[in-house]
C-alpha positions, -999 to 999 in steps of 0.1 A, spaced: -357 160 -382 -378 179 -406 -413 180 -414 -413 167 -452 -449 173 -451 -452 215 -457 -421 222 -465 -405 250 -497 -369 243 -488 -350 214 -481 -319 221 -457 -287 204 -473 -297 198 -507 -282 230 -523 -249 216 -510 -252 179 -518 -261 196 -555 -228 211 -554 -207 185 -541 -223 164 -570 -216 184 -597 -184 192 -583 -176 157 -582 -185 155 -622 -167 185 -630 -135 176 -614 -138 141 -633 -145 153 -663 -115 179 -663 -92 152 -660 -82 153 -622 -72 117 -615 -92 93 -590 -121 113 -589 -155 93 -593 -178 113 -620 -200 87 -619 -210 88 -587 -218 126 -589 -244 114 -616 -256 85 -589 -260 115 -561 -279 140 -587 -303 105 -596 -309 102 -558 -314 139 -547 -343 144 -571 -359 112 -567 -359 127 -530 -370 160 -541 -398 151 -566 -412 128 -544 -417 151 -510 -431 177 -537 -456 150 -551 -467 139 -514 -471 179 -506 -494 180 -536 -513 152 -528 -518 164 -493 -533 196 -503 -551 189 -531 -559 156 -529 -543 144 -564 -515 153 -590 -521 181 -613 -501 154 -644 -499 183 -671 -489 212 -643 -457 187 -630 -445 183 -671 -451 220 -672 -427 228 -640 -399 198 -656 -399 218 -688 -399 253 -672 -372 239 -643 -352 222 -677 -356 236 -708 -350 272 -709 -311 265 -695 -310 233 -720 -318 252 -748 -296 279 -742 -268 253 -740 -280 238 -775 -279 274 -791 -243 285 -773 -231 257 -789 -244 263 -824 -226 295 -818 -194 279 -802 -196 256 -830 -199 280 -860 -165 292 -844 -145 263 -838 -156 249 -866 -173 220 -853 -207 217 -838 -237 199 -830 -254 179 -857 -297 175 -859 -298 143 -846 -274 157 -814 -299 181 -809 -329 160 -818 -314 133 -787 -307 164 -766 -343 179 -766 -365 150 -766 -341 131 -741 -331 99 -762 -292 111 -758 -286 79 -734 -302 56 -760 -281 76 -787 -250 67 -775 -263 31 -766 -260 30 -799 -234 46 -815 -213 26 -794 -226 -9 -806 -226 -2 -841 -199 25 -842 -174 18 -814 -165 33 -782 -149 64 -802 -181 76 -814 -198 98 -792 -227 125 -795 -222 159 -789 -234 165 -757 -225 130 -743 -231 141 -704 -274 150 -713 -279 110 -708 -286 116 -667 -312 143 -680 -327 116 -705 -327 88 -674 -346 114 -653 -373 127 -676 -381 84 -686 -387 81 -651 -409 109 -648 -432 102 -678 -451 77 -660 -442 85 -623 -467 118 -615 -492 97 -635 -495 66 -613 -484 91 -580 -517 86 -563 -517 48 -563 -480 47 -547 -487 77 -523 -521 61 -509 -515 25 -509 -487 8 -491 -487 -28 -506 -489 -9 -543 -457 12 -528 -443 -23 -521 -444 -37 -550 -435 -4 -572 -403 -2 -554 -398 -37 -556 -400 -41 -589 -377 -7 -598 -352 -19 -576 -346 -54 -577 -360 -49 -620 -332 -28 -625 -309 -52 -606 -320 -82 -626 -318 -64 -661 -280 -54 -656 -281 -93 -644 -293 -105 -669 -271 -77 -699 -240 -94 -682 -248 -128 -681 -257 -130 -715 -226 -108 -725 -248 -86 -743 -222 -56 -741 -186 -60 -736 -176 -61 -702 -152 -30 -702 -155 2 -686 -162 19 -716 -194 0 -713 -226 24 -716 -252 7 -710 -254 -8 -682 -245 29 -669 -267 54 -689 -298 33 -698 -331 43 -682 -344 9 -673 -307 -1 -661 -298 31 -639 -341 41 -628 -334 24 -598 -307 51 -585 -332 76 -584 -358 54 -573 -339 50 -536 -341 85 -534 -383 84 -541 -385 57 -513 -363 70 -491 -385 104 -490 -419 77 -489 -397 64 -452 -385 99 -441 -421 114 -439 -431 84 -419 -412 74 -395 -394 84 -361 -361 100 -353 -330 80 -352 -309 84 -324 -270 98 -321 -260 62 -322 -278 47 -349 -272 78 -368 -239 79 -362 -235 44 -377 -257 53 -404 -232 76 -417 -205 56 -410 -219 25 -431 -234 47 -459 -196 59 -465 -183 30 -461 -206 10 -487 -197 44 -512 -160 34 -506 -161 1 -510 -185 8 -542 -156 26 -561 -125 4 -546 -139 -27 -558 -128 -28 -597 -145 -60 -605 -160 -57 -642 -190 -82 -628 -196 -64 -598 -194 -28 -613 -219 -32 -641 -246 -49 -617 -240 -40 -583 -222 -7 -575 -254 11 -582 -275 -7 -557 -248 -5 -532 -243 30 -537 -282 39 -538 -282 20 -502 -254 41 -491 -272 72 -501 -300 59 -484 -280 58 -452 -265 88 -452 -296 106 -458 -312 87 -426 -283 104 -411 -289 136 -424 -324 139 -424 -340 118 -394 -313 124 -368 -327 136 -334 -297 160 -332 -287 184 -365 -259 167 -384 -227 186 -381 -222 179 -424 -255 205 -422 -233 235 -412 -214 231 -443 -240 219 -467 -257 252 -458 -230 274 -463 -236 305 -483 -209 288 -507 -226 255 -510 -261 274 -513 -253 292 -545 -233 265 -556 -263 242 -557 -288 268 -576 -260 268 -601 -253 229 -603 -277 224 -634 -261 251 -652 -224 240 -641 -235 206 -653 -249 215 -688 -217 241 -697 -190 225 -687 -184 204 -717 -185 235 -735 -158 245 -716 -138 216 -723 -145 216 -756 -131 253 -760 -101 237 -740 -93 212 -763 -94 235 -793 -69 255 -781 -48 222 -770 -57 223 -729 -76 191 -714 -63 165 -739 -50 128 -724 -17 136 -729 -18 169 -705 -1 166 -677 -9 166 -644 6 200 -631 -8 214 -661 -42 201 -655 -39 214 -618 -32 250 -632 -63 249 -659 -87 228 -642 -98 259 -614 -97 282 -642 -121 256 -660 -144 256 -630 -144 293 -627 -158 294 -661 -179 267 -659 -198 287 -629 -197 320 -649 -217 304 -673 -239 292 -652 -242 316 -633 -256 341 -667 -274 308 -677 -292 308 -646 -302 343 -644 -311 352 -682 -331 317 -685 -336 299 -651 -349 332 -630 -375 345 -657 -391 309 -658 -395 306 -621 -425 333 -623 -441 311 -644 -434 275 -630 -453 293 -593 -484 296 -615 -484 263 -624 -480 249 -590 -442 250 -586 -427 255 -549 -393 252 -553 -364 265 -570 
């Protein structure tokens, strides 16, 4: 168990952060059965945990949030690789001949791109898409933590207000996609956005992540038994949450059932009385520079694809062994570029995020 109270580092996360992205990456590249989604779902949990054992480790030693320092640290943690992204692709674009327009870059710098395509699709169609269609998770994140930091002290110090906020995230988000469905708002297909990329439809998946971190610095170790069967259930429910193809159930419920099986699974990683055996490979030197380059990974790869599809690769009507021969080459460069992205833009930014209070990369 680990003391969430003074803590730089979390064990494990590096290499949930890679088995996240890896999960989009894979999806996106066209490898059949692979759940992109729930990459996204995992990235909206682990910084809901993240954010929130940072917050309470702030509030612990200073007593209250520093609101303008934490939108200082997002920006300095988010924009310098994002905007490198937006300016490759002005370049890309200037050579492929097609590129972003102002209002793809407008969405992608002041986080509306999940809105954006919100609407695109309802007056447009399901084939109109922005540029940079994969920035909605960054536009989710950054709604939530407008107002999070700022109401931080009243969650952190009162329990019945922590009641209530979770509460009303998770069983609010709940009814809203309810309540989208019910009144057929959208069409029920899987092409479906909003239900998926909306903040106050998805808030909730990072939200079990926030109260999960509230629980973990709390309360006492599980045991080998109860931990045991909290992995076994939290896989389970993440199973059952991508076998079950229902239209109903997959625009209101997989997202709750799969923020509870993150839940469990993290109860089994992080409260067991013995060290998880999934820790020796989460903390492999593989999975730990993997997960400092999941960010980048995640903002390039579409470049990648779209370089791909110029040149005739990664299309629908690829096949499959020629998608298996492309897609590590894909990967590879996807990491390449993260890996330039992370130390041109990411590195030089940490010195300042440390002056503004930041203790993690």
């Amino acid at each position: 168990m680990y003391n969430f109270t003074a803590i730089n580092r979390i064990e494990g996360l590096d290499g949930l952060r890679l088995f996240a992205v890896g999960l989009v990456l894979l999806g996106h590249f066209g490898l059949p059965l692979v759940p992109a989604g729930l990459g996204v779902t995992i990235f909206f949990f682990i910084s809901g945990f993240l954010i929130t054992v940072l917050l309470s480790q702030e509030m612990r030693e200073n007593g209250f949030i520093g609101v303008k320092n934490f939108y200082i640290r997002r920006f300095l943690r988010l924009g310098p690789e994002l905007l490198g992204l937006i300016a490759g692709s002005i370049a890309l674009g200037a050579i492929i001949g097609t590129g972003p327009k102002l209002i793809d870059i407008f969405a992608a710098i002041f986080y509306f791109t999940n809105y954006y395509i919100a609407w695109l699709y309802f007056y447009f169609g399901a084939d109109s898409v922005p540029y940079w269609t994969h920035l909605w998770s960054l536009s989710v994140e950054e709604h939530y933590y407008l107002t999070y930091p700022a109401i931080f002290g009243f969650v952190f110090s009162n329990a019945r207000i922590r009641r209530v906020f979770f509460a009303s995230i998770l069983g609010g988000c709940l009814a809203w996609r309810t309540f989208l469905v019910v009144m057929d708002t959208f069409p029920l297909t899987w092409t479906n956005p909003y239900t998926y990329m909306a903040s106050e439809a998805r808030m909730d998946s990072i939200a079990y992540g926030a109260l999960f971190a509230f629980i973990a610095q709390k309360r006492r170790r599980v045991g080998p038994l109860a931990s045991g069967l909290c992995l076994m259930g939290g896989l389970t429910l993440l199973a059952l949450s991508l076998a079950i193809r229902n239209p109903e159930f997959r625009e209101i419920l997989r997202y709750s059932v799969q923020g509870i099986a993150l839940f469990l699974i993290f109860v089994h990683l992080y409260l067991s009385q013995n060290r998880s055996p999934l820790m020796f490979l989460l903390e492999s030197r593989v999975s730990r520079v993997g997960g400092l380059l999941s960010y980048g990974a995640y903002l390039w790869h579409s470049e990648v694809l779209r370089v791909f599809a110029a040149i005739g690769l990664g299309t629908r009507s690829t096949s499959l062994t020629a998608k298996l021969m492309f897609i590590p080459l894909g990967i590879a460069v996807t990491f390449l570029l993260a890996w330039i992205s992370f130390r041109v833009l990411a590195m030089p930014a940490l010195g300042l995020r440390k002056r503004f209070g930041s203790h993690t990369l």
